[in-house]
PAFIZA-478334 format. One record per residue (C-alpha): residue number from 1; residue in one letter; x, y, z. Coordinates in nm, 2 decimals, always signed. Layout:
N
NUM:A:X:Y:Z
...
END
This chain:
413
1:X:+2.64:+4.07:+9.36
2:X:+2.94:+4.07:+9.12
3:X:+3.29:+3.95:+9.28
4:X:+3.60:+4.14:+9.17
5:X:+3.94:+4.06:+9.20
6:X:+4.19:+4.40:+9.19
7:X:+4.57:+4.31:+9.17
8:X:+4.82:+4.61:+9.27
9:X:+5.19:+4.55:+9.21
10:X:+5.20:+4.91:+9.45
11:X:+5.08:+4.78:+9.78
12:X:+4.79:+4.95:+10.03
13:X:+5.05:+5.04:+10.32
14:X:+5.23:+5.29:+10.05
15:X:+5.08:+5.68:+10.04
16:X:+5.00:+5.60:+9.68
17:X:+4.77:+5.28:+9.76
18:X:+4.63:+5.50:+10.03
19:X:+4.54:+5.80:+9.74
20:X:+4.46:+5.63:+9.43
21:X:+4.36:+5.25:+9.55
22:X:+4.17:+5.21:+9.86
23:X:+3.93:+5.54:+9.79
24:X:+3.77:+5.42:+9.48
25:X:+3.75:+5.07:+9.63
26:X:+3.58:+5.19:+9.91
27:X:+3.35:+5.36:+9.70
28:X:+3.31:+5.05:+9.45
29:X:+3.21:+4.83:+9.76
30:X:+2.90:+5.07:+9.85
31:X:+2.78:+4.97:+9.51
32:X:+2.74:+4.64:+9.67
33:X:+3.05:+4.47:+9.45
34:X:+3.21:+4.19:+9.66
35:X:+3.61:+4.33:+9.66
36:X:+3.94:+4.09:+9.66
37:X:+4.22:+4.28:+9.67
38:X:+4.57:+4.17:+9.60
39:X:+4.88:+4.37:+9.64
40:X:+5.24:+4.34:+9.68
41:X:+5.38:+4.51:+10.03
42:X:+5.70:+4.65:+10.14
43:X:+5.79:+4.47:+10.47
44:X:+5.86:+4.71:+10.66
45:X:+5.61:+4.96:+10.59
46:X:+5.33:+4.67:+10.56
47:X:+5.48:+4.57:+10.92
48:X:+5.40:+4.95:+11.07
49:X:+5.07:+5.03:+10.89
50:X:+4.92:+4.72:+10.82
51:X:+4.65:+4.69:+11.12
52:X:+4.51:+5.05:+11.06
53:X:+4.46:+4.95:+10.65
54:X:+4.32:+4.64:+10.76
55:X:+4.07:+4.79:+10.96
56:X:+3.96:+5.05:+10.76
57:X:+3.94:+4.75:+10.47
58:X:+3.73:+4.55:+10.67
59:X:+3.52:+4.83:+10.76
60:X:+3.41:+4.86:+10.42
61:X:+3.40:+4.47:+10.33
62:X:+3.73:+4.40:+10.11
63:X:+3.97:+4.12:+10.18
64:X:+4.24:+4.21:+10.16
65:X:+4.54:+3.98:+10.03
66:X:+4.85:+4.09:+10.11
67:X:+5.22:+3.93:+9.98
68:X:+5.56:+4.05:+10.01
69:X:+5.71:+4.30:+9.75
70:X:+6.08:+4.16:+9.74
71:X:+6.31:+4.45:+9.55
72:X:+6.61:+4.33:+9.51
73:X:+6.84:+4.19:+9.22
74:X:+6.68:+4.38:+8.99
75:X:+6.43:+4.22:+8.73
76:X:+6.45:+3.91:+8.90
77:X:+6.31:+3.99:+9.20
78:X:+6.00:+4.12:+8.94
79:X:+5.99:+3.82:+8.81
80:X:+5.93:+3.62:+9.12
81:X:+5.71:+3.89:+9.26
82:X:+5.49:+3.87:+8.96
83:X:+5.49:+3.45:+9.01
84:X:+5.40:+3.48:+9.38
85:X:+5.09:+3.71:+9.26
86:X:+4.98:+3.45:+8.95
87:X:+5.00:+3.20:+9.22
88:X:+4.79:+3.39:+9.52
89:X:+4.54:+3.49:+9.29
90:X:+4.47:+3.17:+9.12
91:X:+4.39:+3.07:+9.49
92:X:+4.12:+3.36:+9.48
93:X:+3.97:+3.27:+9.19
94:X:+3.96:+2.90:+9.27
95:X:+3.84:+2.96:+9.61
96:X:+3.60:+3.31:+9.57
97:X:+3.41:+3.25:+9.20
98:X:+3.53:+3.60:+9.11
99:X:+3.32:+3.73:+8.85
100:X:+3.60:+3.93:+8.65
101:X:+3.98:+4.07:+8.74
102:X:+4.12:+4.51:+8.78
103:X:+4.46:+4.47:+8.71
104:X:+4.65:+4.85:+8.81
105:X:+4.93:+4.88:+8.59
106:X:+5.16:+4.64:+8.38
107:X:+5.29:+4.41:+8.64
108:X:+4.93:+4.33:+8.76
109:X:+4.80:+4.35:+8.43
110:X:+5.07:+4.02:+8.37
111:X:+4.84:+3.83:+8.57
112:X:+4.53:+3.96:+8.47
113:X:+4.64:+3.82:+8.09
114:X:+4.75:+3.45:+8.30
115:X:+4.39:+3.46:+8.47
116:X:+4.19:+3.58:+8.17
117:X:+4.40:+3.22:+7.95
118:X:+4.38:+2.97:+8.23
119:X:+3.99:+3.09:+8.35
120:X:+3.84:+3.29:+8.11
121:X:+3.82:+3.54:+8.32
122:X:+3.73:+3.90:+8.19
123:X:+3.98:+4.18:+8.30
124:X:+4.04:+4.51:+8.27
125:X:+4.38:+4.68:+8.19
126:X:+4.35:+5.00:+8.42
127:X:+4.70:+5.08:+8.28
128:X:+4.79:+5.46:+8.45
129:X:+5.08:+5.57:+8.28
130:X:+5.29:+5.47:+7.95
131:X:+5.48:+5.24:+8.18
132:X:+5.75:+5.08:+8.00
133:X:+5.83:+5.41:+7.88
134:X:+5.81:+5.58:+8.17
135:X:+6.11:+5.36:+8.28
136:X:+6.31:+5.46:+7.99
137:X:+6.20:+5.84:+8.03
138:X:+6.30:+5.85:+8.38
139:X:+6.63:+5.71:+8.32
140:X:+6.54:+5.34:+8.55
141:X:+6.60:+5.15:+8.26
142:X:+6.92:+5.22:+8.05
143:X:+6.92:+5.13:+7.67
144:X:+7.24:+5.17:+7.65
145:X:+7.26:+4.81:+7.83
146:X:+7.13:+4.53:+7.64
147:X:+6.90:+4.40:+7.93
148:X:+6.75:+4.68:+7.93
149:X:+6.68:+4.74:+7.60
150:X:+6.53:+4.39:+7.59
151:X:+6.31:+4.44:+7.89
152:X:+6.18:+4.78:+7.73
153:X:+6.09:+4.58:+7.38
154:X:+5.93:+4.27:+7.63
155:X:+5.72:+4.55:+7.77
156:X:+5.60:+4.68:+7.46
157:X:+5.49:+4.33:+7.32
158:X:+5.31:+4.24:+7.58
159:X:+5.13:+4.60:+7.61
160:X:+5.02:+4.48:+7.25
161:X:+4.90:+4.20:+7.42
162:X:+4.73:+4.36:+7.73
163:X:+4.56:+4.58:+7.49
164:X:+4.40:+4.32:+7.27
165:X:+4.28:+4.09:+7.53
166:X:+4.16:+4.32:+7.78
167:X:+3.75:+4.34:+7.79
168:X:+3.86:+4.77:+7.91
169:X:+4.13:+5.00:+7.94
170:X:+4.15:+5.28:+8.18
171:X:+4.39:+5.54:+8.12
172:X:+4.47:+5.89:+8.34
173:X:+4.44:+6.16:+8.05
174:X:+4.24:+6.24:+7.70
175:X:+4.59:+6.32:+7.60
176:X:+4.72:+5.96:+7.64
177:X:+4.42:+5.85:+7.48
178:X:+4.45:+6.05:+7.18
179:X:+4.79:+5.91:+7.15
180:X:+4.76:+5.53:+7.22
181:X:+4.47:+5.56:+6.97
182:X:+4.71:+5.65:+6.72
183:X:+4.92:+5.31:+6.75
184:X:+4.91:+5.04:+6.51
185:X:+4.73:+4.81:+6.76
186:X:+4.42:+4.98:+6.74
187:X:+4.42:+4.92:+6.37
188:X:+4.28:+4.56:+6.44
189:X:+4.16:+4.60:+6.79
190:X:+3.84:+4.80:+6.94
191:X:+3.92:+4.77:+7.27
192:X:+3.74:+5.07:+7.48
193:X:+3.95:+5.29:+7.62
194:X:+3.83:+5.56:+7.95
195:X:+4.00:+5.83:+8.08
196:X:+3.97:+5.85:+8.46
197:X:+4.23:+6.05:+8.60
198:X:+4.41:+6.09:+8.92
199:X:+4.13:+6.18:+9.15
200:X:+4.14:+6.35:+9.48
201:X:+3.90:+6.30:+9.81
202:X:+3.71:+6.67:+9.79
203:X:+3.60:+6.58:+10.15
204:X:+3.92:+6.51:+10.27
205:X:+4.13:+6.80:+10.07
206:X:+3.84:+7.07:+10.13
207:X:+4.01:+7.46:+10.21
208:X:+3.67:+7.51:+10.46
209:X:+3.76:+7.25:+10.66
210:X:+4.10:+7.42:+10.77
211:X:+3.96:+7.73:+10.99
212:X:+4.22:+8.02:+10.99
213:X:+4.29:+7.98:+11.35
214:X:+4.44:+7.61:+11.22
215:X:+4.65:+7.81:+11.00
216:X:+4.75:+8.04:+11.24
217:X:+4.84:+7.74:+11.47
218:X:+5.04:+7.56:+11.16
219:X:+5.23:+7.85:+11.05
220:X:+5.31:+7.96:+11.43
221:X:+5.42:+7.54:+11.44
222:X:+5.69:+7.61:+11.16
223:X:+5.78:+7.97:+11.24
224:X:+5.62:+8.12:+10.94
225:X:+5.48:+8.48:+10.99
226:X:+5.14:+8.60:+10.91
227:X:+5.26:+8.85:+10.62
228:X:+5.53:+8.61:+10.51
229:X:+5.45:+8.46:+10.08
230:X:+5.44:+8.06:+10.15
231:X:+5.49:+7.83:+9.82
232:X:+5.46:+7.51:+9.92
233:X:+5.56:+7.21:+9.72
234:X:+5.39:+6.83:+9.76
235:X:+5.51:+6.50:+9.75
236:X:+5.87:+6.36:+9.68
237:X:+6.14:+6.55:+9.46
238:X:+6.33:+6.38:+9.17
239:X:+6.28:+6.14:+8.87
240:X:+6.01:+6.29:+8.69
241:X:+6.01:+6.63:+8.92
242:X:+6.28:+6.91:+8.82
243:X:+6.46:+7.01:+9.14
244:X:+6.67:+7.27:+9.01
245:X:+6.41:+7.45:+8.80
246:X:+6.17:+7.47:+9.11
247:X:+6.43:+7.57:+9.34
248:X:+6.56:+7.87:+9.04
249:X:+6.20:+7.96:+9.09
250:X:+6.22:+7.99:+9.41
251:X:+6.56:+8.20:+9.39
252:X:+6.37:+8.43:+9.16
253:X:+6.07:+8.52:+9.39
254:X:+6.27:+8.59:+9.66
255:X:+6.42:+8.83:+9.46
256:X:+6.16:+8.99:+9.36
257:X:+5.99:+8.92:+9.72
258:X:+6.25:+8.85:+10.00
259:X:+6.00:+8.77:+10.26
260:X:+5.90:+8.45:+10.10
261:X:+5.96:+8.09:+10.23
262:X:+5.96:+7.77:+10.01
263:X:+5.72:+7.50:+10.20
264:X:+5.83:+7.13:+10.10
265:X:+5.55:+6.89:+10.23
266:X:+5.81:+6.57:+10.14
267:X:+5.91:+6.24:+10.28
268:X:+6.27:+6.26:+10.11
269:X:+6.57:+6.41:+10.33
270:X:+6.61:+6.76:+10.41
271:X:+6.98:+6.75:+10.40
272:X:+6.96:+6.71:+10.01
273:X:+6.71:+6.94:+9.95
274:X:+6.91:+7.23:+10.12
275:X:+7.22:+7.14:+9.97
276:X:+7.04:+7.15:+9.66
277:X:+6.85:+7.49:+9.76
278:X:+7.21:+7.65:+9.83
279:X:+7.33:+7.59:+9.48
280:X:+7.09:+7.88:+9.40
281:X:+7.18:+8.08:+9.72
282:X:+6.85:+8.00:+9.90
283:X:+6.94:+8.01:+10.24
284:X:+6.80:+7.75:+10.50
285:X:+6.57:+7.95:+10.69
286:X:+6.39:+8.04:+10.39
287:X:+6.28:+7.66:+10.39
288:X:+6.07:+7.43:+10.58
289:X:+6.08:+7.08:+10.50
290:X:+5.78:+6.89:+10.66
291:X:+5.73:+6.52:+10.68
292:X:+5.32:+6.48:+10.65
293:X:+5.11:+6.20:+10.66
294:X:+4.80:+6.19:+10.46
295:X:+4.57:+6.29:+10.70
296:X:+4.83:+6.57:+10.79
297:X:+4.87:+6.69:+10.44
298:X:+4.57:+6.94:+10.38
299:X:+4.64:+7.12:+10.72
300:X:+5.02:+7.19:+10.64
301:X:+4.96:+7.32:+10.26
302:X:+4.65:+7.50:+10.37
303:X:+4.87:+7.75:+10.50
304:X:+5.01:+7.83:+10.13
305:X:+4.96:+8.13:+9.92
306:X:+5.06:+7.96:+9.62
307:X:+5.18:+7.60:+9.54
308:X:+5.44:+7.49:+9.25
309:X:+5.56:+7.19:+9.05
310:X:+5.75:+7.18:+8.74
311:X:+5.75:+6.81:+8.62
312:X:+5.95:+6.67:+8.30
313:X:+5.77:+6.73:+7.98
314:X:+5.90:+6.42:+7.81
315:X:+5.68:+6.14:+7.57
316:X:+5.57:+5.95:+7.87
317:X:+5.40:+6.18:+8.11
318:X:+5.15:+6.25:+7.80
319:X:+4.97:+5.99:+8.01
320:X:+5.04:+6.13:+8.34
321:X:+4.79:+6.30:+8.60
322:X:+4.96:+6.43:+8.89
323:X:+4.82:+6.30:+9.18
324:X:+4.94:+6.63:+9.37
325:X:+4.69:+6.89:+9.13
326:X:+4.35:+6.77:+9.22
327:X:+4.43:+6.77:+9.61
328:X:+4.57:+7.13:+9.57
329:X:+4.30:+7.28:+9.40
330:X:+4.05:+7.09:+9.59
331:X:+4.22:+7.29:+9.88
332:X:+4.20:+7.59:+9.66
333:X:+4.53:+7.64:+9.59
334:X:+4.66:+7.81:+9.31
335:X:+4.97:+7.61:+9.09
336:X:+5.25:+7.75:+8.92
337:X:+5.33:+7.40:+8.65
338:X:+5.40:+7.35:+8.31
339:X:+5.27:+7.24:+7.98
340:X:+5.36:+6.87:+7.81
341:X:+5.22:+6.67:+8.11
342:X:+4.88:+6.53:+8.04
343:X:+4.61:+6.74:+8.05
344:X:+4.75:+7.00:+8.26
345:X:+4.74:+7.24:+8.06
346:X:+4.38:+7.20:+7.92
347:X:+4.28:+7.17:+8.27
348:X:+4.48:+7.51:+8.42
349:X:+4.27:+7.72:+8.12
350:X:+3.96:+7.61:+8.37
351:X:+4.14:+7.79:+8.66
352:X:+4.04:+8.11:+8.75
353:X:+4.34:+8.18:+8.93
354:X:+4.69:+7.99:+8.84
355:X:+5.00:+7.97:+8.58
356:X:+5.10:+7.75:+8.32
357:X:+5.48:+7.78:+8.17
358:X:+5.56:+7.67:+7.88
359:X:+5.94:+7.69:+7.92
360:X:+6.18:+7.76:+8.20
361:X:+6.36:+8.08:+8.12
362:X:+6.38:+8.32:+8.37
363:X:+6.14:+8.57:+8.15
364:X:+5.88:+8.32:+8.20
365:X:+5.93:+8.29:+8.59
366:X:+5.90:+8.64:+8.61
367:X:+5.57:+8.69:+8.48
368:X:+5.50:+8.39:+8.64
369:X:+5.57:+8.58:+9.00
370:X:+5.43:+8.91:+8.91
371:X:+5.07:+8.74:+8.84
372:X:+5.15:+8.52:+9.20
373:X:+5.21:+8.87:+9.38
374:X:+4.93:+9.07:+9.21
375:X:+4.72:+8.78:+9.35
376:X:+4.84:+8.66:+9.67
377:X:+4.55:+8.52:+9.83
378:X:+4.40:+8.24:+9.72
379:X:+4.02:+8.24:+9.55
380:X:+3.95:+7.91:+9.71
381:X:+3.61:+7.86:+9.62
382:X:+3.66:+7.88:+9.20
383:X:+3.97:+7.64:+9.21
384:X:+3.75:+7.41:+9.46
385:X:+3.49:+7.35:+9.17
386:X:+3.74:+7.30:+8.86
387:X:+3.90:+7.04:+9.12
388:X:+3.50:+6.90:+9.13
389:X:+3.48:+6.92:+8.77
390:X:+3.81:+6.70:+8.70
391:X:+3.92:+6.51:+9.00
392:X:+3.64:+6.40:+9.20
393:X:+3.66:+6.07:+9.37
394:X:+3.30:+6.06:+9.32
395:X:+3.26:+6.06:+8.95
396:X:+3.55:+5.85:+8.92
397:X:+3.44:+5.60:+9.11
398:X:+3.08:+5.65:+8.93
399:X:+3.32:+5.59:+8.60
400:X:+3.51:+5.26:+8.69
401:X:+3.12:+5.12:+8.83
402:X:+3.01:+5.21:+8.51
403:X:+3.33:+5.01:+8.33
404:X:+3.24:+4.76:+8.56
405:X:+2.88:+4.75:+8.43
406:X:+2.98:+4.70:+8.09
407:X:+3.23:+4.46:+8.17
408:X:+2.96:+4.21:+8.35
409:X:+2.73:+4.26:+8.03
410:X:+3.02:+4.20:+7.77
411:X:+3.03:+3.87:+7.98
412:X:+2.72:+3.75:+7.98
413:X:+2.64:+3.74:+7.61
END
């Protein structure tokens, strides 16, 4: 039995280490791999969920190590967060014999690179995203200030370095992989590269595990009538999601189709979102702005007709999988999104049902809407098995094994 060490900057008590962490580990440790798992936690958060995520770790035999995500100054407080995680894993690996080191993303993959010098330690640069430009793309890091603009170049160094030491890459789409294959690095480096993308729990975002009575009881919950057309929208607004294009959208079907209501499944605060909706004359009870936890999440967008984002199409999110598009179509869901994120578009051609824009004129909305009104109703099954086909947690976690399985023979040569 092989022991692995997994480092997360994002930490388990967050709705992302919830989604794209814990699942595959869960499903790693069935194999019979012994799991360490390190992650950086916000206080307070860690503080209200952390018995329920150690339980369910424990459950399923990780150990889970846990240290405080500190977030402020800026880039200083990195820094030390990235010291405190060299330190408590080299603790690990002194005290557990681990086998070979998962780093998720850039800041782990920092200590993956300390481990892999100090130990000779294998690792694997599961890198998500184009990280360092991701900052830049989203406007968190400012070239115009020199910091900055240093930090961004650091980045960029070392994701020479991750690249060349790593024994594996993971990355979320065949578009980033197409596209980091083309940089000079790989001129003098075979590193493999695997595309696992964002996957999504089929058993726990299945549409025939919401009965219509639920539906019924949901939609009665939030004042919604039976005939009314529900979009919905998941997950938090802003940064890489366009607010204002989504919420012109919205303005245009209920224009075309006044009893509609725009469904926003969000943790951020409603008071912005309806001053924001107002700027495009969408009055407040055409909303409903839901707080959901995970669990909660496939019961409240059930209830939707349709379901929209619109994210940035900018250089970055070439290597971006929205977390959000396998959970809807697992629920059988059809999207309204746009072209120049990933592989979304590739992937909406497998969609029976479903619209991808290429640009954000109102022509384009309007076709958009017609198709969503000529086809109100979901065709749940079909959307179901193209959410099989690309996002199951099951093959992904059949993927990362198999990564795993060529790491361990790599290593013993």
């Amino acid at each position: 039995m092989k022991t692995v060490l997994y480092i997360s900057y994002d930490g388990m008590t967050d709705n992302l280490g919830q989604s794209q962490v814990i699942p595959y580990l869960v499903g790693l440790s069935k194999l019979h791999y012994t799991i360490h798992l390190l992650s950086c936690e916000k206080p307070q958060v860690y503080e209200q969920k952390k018995q329920d995520i150690e339980k369910l770790l424990k459950k399923n035999n990780i150990t889970w190590h846990a240290i405080a995500y500190t977030a402020t100054p800026p880039v200083v407080s990195t820094l030390y967060d990235i010291k405190q995680l060299q330190k408590k894993a080299s603790e690990i690996v002194k005290t557990h014999a681990v086998d070979f080191v998962h780093c998720r993303s850039y800041i782990a993959a920092q200590v993956g690179v300390c481990l892999h010098r100090k130990y000779h330690l294998p690792w694997i640069f599961d890198m998500r995203g184009f990280w360092a430009d991701e900052r830049i793309d989203g406007g968190i890091w400012n070239t115009k200030k020199l910091l900055y603009r240093t930090i961004y170049k650091h980045f960029k160094r070392l994701e020479k370095k991750y690249i060349a030491t790593a024994q594996h890459i993971v990355t979320l789409t065949e578009a980033g992989k197409k596209e980091m294959l083309s940089w000079g690095i790989f001129k003098h480096c075979n590193t493999p590269i695997s595309v696992i993308p964002c996957c999504a729990d089929l058993e726990h975002f299945d549409f025939r595990r919401i009965s219509p009575q639920k539906k019924q009881t949901v939609r009665k919950e939030l004042g919604i009538a039976d005939t009314t057309f529900v979009l919905s929208y998941l997950g938090s607004f802003g940064t890489w999601y366009m607010n204002h294009e989504m919420f012109d959208f919205f303005a245009q079907l209920r224009r075309r189709h006044a009893d509609s209501c725009f469904l926003c499944i969000t943790p951020d605060d409603p008071e912005t979102l309806y001053n924001q909706a107002e700027q495009y004359n969408i009055p407040r009870t055409a909303l409903r702005i839901v707080k959901a936890s995970r669990a909660e999440v496939p019961l409240y967008a059930g209830i939707s007709n349709w379901s929209l984002f619109f994210i940035k199409p900018l250089y970055s999110k070439i290597a971006s999988s929205p977390t959000k598009m396998g959970e809807l179509l697992a629920l059988g869901i059809p999207l309204v999104c746009n072209s120049g994120v990933g592989d979304v578009e590739e992937i909406m051609k497998h969609c029976p049902q479903g619209v991808c824009v290429h640009d954000f004129s109102h022509e384009t909305y309007h076709n958009a809407i017609e198709e969503m009104l000529q086809n109100p109703s979901p065709n749940a099954e079909p959307l179901h098995i193209v959410a099989q086909q690309f996002y199951s947690l099951a093959q992904g976690v059949k993927l990362y094994a198999g990564i795993y399985e060529a790491v361990e023979s790599a290593a013993g040569k």
